[in-house]
C-alpha positions as CSV (number, residue, x, y, z in Angstrom):
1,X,78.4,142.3,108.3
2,X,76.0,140.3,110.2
3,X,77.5,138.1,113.0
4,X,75.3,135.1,111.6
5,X,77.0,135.6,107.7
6,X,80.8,135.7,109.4
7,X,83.1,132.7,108.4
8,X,84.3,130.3,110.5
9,X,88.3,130.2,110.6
10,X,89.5,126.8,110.1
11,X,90.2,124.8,113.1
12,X,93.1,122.8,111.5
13,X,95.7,123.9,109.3
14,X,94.7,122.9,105.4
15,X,97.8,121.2,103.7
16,X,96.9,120.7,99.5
17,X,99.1,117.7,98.3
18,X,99.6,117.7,94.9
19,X,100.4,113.9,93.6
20,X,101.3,110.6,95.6
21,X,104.0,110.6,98.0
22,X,106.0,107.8,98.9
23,X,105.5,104.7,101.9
24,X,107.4,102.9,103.9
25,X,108.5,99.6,102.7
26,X,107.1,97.0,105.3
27,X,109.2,95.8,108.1
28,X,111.2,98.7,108.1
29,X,112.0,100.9,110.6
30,X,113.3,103.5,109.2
31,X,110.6,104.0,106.6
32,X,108.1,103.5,109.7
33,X,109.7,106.5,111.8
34,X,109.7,109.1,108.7
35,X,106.0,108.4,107.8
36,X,105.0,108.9,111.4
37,X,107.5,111.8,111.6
38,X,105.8,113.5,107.8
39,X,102.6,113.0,109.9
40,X,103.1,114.6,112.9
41,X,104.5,117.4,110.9
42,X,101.5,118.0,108.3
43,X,99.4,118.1,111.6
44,X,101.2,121.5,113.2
45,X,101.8,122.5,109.1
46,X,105.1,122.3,109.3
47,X,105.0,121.5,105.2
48,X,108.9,122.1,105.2
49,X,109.3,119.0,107.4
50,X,106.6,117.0,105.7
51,X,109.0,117.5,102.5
52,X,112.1,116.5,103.9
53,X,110.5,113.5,105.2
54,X,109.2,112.4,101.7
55,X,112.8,112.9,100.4
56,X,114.7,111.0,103.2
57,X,112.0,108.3,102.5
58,X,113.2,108.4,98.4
59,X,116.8,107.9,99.1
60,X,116.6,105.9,102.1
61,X,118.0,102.5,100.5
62,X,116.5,99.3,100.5
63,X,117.8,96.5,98.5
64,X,115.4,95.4,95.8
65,X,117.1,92.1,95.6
66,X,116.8,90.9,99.0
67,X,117.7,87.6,100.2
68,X,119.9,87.2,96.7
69,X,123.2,86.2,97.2
């Protein structure tokens, strides 16, 4: 093989993403701390930790009648 035909290996790991996942809802910290958290771990690859942080941001509760008595 010539040295001018070899590939390039990929600098950064390559994550495929297949549908939407979920965001924070604003003002909350909670939400805010597992995006940055799914981020951080998509950028080391760590795809197990970028899935647990989608589900804890699924369940985490929020009430969608807030400010109702």
């Amino acid at each position: 093989m010539n040295p001018q035909e070899a590939v390039t290996p990929l600098r950064a790991p390559v994550v495929l993403v297949v549908g939407l996942e979920p965001v924070a809802v604003e003002g909350c910290t909670v939400c805010t701390a597992q995006v940055e958290a799914r981020e951080a771990a998509r950028r080391v690859a760590n795809t197990t930790k970028v899935k647990t942080c989608n589900e804890e941001l699924v369940n985490h509760p929020h009430s969608e009648t807030k400010g109702a008595a």
